[in-house]
PDBQT receptor file of N, H, CA, C and O in Angstrom, charges set to zero:
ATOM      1  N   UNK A   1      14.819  -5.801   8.851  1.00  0.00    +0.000 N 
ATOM      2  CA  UNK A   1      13.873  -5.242   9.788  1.00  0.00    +0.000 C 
ATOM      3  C   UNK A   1      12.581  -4.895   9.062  1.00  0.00    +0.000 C 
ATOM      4  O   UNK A   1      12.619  -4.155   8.078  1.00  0.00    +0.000 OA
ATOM      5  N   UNK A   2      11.580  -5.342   9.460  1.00  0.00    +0.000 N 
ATOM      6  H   UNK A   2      11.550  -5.943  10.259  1.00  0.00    +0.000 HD
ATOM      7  CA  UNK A   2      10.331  -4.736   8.785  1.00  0.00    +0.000 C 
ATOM      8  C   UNK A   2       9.484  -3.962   9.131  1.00  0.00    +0.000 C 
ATOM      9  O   UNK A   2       8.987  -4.111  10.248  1.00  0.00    +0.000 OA
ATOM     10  N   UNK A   3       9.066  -2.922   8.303  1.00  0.00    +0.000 N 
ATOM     11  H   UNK A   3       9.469  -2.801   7.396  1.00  0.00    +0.000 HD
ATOM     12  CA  UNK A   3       8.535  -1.483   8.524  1.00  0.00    +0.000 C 
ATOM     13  C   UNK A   3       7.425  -1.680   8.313  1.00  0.00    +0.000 C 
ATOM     14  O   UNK A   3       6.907  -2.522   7.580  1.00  0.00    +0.000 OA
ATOM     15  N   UNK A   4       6.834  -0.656   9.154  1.00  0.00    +0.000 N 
ATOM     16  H   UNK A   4       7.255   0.028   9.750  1.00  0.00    +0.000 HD
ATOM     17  CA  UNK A   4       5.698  -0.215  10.395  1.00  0.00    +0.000 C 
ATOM     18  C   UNK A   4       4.697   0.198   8.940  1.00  0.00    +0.000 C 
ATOM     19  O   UNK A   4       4.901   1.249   8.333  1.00  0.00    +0.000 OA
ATOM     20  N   UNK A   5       3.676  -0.741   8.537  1.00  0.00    +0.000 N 
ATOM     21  H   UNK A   5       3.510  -1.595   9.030  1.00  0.00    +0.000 HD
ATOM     22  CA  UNK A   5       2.652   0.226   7.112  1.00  0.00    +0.000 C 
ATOM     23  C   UNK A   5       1.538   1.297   7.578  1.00  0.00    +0.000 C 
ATOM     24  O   UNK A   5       0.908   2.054   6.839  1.00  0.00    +0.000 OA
ATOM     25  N   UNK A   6       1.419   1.146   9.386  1.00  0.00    +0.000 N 
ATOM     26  H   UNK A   6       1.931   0.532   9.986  1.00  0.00    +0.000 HD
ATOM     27  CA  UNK A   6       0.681   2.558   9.379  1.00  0.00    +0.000 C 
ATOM     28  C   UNK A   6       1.754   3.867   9.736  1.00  0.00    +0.000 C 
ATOM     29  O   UNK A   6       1.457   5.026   9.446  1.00  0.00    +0.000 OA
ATOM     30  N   UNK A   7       2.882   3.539  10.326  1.00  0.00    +0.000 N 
ATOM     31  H   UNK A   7       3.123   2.597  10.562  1.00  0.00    +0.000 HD
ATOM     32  CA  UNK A   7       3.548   4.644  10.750  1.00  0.00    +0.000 C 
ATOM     33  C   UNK A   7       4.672   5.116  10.036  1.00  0.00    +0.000 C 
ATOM     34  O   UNK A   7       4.801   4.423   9.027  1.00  0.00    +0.000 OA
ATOM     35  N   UNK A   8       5.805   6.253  10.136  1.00  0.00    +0.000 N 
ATOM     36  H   UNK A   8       5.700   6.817  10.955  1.00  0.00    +0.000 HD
ATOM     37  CA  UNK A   8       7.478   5.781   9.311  1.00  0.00    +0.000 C 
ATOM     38  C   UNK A   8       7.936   5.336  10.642  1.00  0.00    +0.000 C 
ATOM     39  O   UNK A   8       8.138   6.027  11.640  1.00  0.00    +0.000 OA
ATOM     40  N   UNK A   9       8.096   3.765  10.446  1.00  0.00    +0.000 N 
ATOM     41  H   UNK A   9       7.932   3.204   9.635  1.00  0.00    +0.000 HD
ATOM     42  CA  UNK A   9       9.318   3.594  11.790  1.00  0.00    +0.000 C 
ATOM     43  C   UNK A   9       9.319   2.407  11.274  1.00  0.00    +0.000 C 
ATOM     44  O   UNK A   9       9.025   2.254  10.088  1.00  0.00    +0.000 OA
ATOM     45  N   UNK A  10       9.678   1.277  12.147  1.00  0.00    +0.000 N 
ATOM     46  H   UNK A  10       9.916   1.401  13.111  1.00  0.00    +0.000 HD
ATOM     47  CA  UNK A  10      10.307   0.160  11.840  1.00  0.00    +0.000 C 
ATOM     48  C   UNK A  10       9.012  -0.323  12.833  1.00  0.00    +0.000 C 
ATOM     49  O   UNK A  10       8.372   0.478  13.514  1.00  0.00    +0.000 OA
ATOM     50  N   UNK A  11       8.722  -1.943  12.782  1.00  0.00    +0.000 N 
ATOM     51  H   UNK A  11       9.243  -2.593  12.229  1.00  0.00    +0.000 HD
ATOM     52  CA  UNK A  11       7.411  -2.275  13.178  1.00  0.00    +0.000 C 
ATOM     53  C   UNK A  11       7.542  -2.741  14.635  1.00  0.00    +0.000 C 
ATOM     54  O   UNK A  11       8.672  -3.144  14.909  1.00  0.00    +0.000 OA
ATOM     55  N   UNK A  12       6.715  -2.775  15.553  1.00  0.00    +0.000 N 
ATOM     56  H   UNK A  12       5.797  -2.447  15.329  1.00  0.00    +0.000 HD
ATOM     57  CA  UNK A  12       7.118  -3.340  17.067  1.00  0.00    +0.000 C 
ATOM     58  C   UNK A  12       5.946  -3.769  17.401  1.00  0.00    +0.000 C 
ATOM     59  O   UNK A  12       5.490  -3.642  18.537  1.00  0.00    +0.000 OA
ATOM     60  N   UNK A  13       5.551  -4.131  16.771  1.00  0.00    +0.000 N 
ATOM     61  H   UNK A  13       5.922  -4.235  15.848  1.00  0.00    +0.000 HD
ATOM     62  CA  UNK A  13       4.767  -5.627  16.577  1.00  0.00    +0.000 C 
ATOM     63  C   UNK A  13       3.267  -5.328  17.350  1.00  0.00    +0.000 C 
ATOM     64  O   UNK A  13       2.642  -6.289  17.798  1.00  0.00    +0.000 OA
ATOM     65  N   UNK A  14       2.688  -3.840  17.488  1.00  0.00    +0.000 N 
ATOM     66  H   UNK A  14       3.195  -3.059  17.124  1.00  0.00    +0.000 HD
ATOM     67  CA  UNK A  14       2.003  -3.537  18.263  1.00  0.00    +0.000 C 
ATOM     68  C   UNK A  14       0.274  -3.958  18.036  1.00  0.00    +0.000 C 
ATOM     69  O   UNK A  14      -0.488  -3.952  19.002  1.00  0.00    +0.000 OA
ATOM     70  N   UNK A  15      -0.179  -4.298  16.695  1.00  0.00    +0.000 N 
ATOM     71  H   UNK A  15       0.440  -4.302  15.910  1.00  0.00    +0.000 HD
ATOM     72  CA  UNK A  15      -1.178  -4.809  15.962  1.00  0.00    +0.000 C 
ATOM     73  C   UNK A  15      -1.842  -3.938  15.662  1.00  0.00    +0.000 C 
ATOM     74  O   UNK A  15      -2.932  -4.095  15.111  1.00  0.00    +0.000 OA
ATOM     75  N   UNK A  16      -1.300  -2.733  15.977  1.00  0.00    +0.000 N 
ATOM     76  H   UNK A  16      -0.415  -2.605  16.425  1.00  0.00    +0.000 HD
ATOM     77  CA  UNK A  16      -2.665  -1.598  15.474  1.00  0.00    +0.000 C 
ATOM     78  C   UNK A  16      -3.083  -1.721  13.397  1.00  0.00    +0.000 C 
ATOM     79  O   UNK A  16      -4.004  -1.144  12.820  1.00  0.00    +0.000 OA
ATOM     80  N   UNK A  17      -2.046  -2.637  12.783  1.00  0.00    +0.000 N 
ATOM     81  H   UNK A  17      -1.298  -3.106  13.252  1.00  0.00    +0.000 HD
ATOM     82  CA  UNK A  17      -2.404  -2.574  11.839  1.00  0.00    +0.000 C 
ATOM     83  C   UNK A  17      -3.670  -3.933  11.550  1.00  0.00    +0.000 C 
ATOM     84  O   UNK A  17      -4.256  -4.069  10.476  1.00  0.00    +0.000 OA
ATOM     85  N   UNK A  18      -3.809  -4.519  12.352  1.00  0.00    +0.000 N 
ATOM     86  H   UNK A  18      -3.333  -4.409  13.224  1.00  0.00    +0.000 HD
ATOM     87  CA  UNK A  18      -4.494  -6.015  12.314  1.00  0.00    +0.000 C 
ATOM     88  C   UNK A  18      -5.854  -5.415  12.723  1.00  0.00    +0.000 C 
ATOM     89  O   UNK A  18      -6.762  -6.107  12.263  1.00  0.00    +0.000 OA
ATOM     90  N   UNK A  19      -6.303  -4.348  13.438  1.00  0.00    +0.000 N 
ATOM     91  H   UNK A  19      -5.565  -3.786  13.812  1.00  0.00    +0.000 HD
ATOM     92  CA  UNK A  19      -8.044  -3.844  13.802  1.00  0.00    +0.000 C 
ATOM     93  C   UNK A  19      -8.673  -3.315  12.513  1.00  0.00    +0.000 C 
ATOM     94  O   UNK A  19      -8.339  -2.629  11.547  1.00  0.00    +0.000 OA
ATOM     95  N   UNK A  20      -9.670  -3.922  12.935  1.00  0.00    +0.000 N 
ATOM     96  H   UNK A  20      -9.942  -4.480  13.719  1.00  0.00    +0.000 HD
ATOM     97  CA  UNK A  20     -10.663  -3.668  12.149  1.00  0.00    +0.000 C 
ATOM     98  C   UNK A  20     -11.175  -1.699  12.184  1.00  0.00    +0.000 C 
ATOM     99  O   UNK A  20     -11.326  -0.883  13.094  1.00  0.00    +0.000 OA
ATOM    100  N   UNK A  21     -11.298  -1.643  10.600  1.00  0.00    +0.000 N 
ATOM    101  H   UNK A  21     -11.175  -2.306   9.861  1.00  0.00    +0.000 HD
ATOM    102  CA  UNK A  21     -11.502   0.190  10.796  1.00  0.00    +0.000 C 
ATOM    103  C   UNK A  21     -13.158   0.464  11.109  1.00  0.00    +0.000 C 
ATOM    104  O   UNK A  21     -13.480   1.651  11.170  1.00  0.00    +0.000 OA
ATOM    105  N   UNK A  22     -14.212  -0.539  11.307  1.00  0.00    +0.000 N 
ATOM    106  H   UNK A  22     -13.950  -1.502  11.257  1.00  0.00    +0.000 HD
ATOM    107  CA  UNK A  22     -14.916  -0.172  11.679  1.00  0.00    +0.000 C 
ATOM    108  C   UNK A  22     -15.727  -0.177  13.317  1.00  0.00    +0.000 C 
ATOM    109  O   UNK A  22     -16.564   0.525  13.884  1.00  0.00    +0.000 OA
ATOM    110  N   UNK A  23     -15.013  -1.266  13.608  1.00  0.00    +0.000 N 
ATOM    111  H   UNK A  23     -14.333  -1.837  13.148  1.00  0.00    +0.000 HD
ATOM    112  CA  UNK A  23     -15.086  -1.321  15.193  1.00  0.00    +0.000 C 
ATOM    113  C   UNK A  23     -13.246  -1.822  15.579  1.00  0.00    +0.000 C 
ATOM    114  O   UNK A  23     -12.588  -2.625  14.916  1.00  0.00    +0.000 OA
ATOM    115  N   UNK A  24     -12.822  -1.140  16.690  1.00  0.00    +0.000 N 
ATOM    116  H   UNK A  24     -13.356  -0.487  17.228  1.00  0.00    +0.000 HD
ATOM    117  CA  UNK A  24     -11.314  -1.435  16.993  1.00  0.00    +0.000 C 
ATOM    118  C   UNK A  24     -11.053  -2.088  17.634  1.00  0.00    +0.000 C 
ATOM    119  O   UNK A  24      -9.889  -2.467  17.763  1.00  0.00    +0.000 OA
ATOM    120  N   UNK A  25     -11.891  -2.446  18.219  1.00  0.00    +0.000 N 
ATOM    121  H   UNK A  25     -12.836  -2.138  18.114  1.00  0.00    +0.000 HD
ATOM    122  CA  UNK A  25     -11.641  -3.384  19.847  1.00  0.00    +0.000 C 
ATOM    123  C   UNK A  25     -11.597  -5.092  18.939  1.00  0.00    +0.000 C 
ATOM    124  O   UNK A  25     -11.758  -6.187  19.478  1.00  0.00    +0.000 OA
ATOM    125  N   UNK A  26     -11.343  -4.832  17.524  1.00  0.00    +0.000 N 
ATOM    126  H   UNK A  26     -11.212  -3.942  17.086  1.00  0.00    +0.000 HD
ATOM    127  CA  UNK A  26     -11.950  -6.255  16.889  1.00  0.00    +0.000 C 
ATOM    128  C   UNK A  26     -10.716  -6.350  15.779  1.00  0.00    +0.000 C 
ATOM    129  O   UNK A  26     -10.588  -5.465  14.934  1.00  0.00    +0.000 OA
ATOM    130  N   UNK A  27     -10.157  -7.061  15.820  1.00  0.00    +0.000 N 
ATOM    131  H   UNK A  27     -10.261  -7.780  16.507  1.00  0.00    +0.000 HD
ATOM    132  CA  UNK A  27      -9.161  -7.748  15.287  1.00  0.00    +0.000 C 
ATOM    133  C   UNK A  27      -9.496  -8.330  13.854  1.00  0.00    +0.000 C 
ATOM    134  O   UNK A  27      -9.873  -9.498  13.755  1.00  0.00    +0.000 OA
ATOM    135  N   UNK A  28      -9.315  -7.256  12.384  1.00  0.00    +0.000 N 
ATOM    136  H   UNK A  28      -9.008  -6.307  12.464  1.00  0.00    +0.000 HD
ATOM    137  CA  UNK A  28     -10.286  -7.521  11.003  1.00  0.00    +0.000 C 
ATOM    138  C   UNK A  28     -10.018  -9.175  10.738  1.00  0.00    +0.000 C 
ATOM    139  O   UNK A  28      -8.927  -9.678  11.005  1.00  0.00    +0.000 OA
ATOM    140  N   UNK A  29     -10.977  -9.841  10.263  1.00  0.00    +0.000 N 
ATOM    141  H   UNK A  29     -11.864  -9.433  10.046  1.00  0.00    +0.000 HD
ATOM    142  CA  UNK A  29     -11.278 -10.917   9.793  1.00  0.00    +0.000 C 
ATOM    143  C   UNK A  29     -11.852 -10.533   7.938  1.00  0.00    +0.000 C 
ATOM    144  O   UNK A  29     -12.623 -11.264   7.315  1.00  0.00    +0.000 OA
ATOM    145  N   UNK A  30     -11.406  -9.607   7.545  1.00  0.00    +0.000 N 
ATOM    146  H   UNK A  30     -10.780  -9.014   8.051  1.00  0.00    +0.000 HD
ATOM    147  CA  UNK A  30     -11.488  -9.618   6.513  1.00  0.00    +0.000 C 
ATOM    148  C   UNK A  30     -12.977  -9.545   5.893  1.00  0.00    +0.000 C 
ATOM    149  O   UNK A  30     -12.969  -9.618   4.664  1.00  0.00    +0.000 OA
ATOM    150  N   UNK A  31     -14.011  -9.442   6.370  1.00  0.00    +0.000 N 
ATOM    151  H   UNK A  31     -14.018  -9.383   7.368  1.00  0.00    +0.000 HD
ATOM    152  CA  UNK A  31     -15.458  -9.324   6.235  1.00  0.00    +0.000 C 
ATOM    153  C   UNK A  31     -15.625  -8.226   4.969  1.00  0.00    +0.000 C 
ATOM    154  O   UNK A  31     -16.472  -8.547   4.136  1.00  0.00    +0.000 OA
ATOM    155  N   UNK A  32     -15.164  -7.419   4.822  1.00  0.00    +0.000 N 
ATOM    156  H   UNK A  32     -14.476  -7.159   5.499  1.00  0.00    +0.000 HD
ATOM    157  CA  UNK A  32     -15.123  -6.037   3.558  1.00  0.00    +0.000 C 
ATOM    158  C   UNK A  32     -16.002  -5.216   3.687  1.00  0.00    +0.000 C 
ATOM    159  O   UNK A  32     -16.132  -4.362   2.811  1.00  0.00    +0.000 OA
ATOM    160  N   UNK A  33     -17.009  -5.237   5.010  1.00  0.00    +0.000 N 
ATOM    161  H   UNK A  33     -16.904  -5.931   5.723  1.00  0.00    +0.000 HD
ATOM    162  CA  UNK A  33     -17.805  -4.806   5.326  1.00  0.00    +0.000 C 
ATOM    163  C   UNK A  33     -17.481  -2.824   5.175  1.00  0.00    +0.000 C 
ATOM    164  O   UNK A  33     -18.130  -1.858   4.776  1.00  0.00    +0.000 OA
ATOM    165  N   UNK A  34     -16.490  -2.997   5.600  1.00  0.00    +0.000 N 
ATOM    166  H   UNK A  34     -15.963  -3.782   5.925  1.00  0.00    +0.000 HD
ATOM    167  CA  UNK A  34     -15.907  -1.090   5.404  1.00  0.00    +0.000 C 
ATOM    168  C   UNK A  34     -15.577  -0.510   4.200  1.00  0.00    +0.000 C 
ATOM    169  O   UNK A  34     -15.134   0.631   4.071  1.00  0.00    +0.000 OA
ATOM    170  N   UNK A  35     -15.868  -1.566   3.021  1.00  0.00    +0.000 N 
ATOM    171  H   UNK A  35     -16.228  -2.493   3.125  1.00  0.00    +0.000 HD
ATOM    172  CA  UNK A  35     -15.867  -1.334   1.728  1.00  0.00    +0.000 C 
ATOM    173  C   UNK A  35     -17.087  -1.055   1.168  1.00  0.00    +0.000 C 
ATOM    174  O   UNK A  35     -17.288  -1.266  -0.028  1.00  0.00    +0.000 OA
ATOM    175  N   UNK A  36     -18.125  -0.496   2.074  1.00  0.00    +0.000 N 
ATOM    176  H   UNK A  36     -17.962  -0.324   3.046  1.00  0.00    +0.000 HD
ATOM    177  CA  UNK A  36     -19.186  -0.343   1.898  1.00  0.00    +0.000 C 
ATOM    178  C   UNK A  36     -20.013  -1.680   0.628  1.00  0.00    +0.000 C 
ATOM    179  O   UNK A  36     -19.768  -2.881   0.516  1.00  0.00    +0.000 OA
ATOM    180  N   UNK A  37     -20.939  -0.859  -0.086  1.00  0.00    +0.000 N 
ATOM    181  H   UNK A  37     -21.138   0.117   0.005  1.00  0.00    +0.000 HD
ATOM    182  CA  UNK A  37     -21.474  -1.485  -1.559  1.00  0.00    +0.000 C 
ATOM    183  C   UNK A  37     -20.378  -2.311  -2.513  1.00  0.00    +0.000 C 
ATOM    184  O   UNK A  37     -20.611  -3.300  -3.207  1.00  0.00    +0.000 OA
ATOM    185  N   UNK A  38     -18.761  -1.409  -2.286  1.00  0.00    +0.000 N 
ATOM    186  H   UNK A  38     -18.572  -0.605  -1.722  1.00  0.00    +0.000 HD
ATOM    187  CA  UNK A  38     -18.451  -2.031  -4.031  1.00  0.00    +0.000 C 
ATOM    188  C   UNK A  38     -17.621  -3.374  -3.727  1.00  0.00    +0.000 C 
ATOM    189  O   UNK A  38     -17.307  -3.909  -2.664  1.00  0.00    +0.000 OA
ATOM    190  N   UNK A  39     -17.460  -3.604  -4.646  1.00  0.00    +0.000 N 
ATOM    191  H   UNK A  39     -17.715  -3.169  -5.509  1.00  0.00    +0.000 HD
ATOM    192  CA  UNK A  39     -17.572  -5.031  -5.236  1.00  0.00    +0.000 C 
ATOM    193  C   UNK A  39     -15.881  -4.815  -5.431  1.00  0.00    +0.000 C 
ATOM    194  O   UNK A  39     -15.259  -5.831  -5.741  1.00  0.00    +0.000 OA
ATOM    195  N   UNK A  40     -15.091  -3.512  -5.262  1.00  0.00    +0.000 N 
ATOM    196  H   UNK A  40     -15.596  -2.687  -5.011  1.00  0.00    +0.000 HD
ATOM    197  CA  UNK A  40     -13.907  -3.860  -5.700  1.00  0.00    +0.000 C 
ATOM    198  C   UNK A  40     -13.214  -2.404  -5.143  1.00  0.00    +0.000 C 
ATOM    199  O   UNK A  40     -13.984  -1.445  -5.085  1.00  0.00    +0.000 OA
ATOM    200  N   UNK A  41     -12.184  -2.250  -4.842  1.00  0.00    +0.000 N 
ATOM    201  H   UNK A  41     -11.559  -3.029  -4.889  1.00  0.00    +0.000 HD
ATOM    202  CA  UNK A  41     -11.713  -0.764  -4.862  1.00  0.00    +0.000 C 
ATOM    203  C   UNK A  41     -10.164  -0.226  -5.888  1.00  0.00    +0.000 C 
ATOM    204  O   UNK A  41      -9.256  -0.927  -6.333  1.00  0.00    +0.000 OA
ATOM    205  N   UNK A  42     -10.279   0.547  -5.938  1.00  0.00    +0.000 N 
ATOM    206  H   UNK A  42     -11.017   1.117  -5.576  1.00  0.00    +0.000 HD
ATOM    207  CA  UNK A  42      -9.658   0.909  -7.198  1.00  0.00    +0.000 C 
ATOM    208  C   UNK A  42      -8.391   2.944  -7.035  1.00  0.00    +0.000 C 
ATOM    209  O   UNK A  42      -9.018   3.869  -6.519  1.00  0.00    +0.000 OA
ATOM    210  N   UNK A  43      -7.465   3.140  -7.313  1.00  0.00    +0.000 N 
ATOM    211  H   UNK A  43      -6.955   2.388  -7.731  1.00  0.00    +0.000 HD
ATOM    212  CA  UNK A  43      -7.063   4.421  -7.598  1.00  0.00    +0.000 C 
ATOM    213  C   UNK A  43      -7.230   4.750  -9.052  1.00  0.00    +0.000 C 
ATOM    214  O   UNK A  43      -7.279   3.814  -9.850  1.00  0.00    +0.000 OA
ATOM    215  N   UNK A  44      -7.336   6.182  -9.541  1.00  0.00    +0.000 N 
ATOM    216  H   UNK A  44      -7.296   6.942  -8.892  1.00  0.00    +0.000 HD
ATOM    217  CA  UNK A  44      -7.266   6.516 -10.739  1.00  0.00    +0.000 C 
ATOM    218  C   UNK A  44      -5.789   7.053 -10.643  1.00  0.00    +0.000 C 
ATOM    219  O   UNK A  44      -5.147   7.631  -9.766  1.00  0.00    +0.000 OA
ATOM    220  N   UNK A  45      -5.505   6.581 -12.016  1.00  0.00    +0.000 N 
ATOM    221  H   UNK A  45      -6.027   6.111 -12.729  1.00  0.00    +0.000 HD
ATOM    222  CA  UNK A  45      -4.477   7.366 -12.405  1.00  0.00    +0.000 C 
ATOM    223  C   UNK A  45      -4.087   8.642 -12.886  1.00  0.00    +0.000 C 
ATOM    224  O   UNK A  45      -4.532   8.715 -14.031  1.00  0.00    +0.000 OA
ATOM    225  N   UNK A  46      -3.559   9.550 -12.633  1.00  0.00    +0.000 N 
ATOM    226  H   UNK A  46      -3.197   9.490 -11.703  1.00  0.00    +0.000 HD
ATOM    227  CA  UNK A  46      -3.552  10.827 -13.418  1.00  0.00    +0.000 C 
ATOM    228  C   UNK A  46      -2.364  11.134 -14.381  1.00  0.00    +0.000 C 
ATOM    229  O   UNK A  46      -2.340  12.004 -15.251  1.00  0.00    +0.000 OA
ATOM    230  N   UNK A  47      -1.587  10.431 -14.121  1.00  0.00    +0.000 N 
ATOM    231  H   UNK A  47      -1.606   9.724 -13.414  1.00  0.00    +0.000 HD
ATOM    232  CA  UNK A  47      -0.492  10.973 -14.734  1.00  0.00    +0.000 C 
ATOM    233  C   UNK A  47       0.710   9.825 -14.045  1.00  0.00    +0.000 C 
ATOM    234  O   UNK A  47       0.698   9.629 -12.830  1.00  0.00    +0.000 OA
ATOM    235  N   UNK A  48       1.727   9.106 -14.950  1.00  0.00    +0.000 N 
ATOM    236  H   UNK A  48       1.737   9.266 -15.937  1.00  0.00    +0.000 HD
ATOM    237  CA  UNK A  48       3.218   8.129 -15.291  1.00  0.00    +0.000 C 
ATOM    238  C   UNK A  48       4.074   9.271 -15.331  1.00  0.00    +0.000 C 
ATOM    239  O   UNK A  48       4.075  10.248 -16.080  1.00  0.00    +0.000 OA
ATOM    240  N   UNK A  49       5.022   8.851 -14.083  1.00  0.00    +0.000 N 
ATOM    241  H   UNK A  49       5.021   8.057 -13.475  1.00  0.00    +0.000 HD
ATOM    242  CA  UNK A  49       6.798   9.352 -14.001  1.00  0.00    +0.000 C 
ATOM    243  C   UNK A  49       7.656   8.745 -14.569  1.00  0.00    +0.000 C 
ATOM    244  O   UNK A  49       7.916   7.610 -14.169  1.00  0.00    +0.000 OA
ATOM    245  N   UNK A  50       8.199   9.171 -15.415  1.00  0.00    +0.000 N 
ATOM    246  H   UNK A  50       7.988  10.093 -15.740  1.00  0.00    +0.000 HD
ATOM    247  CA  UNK A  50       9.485   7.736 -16.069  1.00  0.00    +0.000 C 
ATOM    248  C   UNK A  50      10.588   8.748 -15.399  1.00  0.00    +0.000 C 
ATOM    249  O   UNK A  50      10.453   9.920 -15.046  1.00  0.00    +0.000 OA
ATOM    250  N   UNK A  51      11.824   7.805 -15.346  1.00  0.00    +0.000 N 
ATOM    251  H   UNK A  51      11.933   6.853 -15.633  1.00  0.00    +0.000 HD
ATOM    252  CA  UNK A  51      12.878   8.351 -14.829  1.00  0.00    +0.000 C 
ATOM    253  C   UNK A  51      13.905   8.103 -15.965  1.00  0.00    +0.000 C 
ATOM    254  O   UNK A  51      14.658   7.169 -16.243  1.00  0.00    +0.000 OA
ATOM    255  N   UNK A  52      13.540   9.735 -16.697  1.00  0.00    +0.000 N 
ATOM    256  H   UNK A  52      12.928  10.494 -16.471  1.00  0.00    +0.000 HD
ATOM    257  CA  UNK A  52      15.001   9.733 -18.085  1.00  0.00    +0.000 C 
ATOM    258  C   UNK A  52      16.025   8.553 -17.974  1.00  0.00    +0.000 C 
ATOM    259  O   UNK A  52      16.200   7.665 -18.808  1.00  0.00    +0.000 OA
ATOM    260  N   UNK A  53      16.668   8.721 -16.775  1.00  0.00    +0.000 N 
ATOM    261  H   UNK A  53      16.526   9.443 -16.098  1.00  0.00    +0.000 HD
ATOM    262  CA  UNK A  53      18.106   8.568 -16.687  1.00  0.00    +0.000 C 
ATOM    263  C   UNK A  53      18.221   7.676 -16.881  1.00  0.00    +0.000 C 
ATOM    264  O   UNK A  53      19.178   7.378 -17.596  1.00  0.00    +0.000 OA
ATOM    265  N   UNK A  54      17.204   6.474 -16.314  1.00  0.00    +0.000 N 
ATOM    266  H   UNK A  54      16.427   6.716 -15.733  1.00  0.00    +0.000 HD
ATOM    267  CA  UNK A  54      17.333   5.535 -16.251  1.00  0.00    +0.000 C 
ATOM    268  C   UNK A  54      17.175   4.709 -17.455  1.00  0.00    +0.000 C 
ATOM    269  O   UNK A  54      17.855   3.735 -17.778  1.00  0.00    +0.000 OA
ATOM    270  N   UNK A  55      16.043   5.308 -18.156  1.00  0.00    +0.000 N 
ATOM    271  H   UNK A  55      15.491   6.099 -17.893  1.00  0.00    +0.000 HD
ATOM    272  CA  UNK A  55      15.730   4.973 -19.818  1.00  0.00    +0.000 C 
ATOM    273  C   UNK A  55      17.338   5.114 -20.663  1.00  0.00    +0.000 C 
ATOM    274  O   UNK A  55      17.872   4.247 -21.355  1.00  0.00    +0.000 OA
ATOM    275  N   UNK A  56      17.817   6.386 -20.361  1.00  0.00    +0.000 N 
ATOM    276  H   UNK A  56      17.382   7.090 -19.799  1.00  0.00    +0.000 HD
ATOM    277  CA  UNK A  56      19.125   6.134 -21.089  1.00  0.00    +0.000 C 
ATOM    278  C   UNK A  56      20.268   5.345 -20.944  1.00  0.00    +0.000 C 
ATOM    279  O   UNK A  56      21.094   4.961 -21.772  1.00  0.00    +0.000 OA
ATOM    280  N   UNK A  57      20.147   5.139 -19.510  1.00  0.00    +0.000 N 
ATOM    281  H   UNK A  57      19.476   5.450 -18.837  1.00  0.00    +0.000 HD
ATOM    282  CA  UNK A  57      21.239   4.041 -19.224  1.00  0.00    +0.000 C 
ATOM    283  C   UNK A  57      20.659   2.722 -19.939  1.00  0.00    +0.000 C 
ATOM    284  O   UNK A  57      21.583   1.941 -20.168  1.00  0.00    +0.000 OA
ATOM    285  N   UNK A  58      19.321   2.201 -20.393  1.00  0.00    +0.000 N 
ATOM    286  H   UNK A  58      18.570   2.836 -20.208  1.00  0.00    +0.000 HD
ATOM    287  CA  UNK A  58      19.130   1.012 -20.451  1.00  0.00    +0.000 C 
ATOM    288  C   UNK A  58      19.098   1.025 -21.720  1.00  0.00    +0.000 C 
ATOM    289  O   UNK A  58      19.139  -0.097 -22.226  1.00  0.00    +0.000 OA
ATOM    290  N   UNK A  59      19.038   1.891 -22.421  1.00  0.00    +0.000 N 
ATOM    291  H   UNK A  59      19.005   2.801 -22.009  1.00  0.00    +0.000 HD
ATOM    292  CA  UNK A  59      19.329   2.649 -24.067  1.00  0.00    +0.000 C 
ATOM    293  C   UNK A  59      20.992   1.772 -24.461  1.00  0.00    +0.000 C 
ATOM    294  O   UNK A  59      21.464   1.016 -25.311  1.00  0.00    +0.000 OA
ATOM    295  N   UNK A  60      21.359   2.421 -23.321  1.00  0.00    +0.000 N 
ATOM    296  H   UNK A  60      20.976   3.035 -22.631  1.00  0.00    +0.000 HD
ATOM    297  CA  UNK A  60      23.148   2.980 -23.701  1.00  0.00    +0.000 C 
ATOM    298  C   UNK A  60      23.329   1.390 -23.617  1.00  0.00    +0.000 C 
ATOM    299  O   UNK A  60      23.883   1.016 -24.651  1.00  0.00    +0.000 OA
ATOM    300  N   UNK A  61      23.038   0.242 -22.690  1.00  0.00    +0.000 N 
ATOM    301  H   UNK A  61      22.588   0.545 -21.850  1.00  0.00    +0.000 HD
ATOM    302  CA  UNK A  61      23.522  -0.764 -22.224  1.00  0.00    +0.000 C 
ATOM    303  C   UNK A  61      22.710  -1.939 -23.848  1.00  0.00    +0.000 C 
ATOM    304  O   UNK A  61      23.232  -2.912 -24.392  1.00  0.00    +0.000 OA
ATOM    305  N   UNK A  62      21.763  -1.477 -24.058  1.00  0.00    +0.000 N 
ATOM    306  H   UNK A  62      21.339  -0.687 -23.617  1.00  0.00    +0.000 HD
ATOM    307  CA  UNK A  62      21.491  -2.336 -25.210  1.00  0.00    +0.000 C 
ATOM    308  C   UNK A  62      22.154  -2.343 -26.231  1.00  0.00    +0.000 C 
ATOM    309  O   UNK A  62      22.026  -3.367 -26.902  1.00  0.00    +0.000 OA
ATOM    310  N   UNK A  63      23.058  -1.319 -26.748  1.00  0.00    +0.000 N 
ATOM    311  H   UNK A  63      23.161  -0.487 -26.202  1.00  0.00    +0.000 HD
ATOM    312  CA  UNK A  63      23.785  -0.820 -27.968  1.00  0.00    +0.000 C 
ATOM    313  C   UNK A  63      24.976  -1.963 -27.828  1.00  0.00    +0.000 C 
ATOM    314  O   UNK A  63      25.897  -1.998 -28.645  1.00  0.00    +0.000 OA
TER     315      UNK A  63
């Protein structure tokens, strides 16, 4: 089943994810126009979670 990327639910095929965020009545064609100026978009990172446990199990399994 494939899930819904604007909502938590499962998807029902409604297209609200396919409009465009700067006019809605318009179905995005990908223009990047709502990306204002840049040339690229990007997150910063602040800070990597490792998950111990898992490091040790893959520790334990190499030995």
């Amino acid at each position: 089943m494939k899930k819904c990327i604007m909502q938590d639910r499962a998807c029902s095929n409604c297209g609200e994810c396919l409009k465009c965020d700067l006019d809605p009545g318009k179905i995005c064609d990908n223009c990047c126009k709502c990306l204002g100026d840049a040339d690229y978009s990007g997150i910063e990172i602040d800070d990597i979670l490792v998950n111990t446990e898992t490091l040790a199990k893959k520790a334990r399994s190499e030995d």
